[in-house]
N, C-alpha and C positions, 0 to 999 in steps of 0.2 A: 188886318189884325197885327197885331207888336206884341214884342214881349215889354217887360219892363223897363228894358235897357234901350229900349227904343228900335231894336232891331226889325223889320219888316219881316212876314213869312208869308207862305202860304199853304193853308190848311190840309194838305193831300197826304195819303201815305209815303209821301219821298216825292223829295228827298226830305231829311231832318236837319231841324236846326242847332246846331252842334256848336255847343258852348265853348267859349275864347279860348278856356282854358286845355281843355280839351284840342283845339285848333294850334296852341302850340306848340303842346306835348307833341302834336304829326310832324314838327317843323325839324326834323331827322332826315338821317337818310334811311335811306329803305332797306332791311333787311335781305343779304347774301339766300335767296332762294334755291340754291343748290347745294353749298354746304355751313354748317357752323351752328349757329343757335337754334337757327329756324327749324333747319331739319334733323337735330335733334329734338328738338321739342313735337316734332309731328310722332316723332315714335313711339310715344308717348299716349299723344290723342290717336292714335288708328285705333288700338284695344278700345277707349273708351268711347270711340264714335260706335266700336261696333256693337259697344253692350246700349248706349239709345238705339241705335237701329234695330236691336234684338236678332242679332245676326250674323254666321261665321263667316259668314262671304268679304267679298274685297269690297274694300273702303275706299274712294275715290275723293281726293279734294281737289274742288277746283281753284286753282287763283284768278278769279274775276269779280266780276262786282255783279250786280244780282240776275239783268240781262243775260251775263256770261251764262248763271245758271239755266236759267229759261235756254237758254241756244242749246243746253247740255242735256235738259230734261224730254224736249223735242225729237233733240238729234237719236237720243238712246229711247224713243219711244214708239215714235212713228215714222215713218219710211217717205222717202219724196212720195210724190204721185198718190197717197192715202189721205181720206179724209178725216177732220175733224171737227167736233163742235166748239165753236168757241163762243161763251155766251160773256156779255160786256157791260158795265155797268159804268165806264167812263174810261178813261185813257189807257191803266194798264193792261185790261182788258182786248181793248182795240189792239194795245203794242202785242199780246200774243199772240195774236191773227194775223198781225205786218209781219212777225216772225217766224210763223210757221209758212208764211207763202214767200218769204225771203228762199228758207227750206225745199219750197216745191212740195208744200205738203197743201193739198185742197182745204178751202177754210168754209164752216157752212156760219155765218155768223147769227147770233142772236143777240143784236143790240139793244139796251133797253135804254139808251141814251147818260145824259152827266147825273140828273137825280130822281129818276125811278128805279124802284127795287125792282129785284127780279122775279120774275112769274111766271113759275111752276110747270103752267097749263102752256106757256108759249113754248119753255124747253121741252115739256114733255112731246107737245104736237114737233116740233122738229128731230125727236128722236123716232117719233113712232114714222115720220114721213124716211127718217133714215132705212129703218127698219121694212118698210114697205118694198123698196128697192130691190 
């Protein structure tokens, strides 16, 4: 598939194809992550992260890119040596089963391969066999 401009892509959730212009507004350097702009502009967004969260509690950002957050959602959820379901519908999927057993975290998988949806009756029998245990 192309876009217009003749650029090649391919169709998956990510990565995106991220317009020229766009590409060379990034063409900077990187913002001073400890002090100056950056971190005043976070004091900013903590208050309004917490009212989407709907919540007093502490606000946490991470700077990484989206796996960063998966390592982070894992890490503060489940514990090495714990099991969980991971049900898959093509590669992202897969990658957070390689990442929780990166972890040490047991992975029970339910693959349903690159283009079958998922179904229902499969994840429900692998809970209810969790469940049996």
């Amino acid at each position: 598939m192309t876009l217009s401009q003749g650029r090649s892509y391919l169709a998956i959730p990510g990565p995106s194809v991220v317009p020229d212009q766009v590409l060379q507004a990034m063409h900077r350097a990187a913002p001073n992550i400890y002090e100056g702009a950056l971190v005043e502009l976070t004091h900013g967004l903590i208050p309004d992260l917490r009212k989407v969260a709907r919540t007093q509690g502490e606000v946490a950002m991470y700077i990484a890119n989206g796996h960063g957050a998966w390592e982070a959602a894992l890490s503060n959820v489940v514990a090495a040596g714990e099991r969980v379901l991971c049900v898959a519908t093509g590669r992202f999927g897969i990658g957070w089963g390689e990442m929780a057993q990166a972890l040490g975290i047991e992975v029970d998988m339910v693959d349903f391969g690159l283009h079958a949806p998922l179904d229902p009756e499969r994840i429900g029998a692998a809970l209810r066999r969790d469940n049996a245990q």
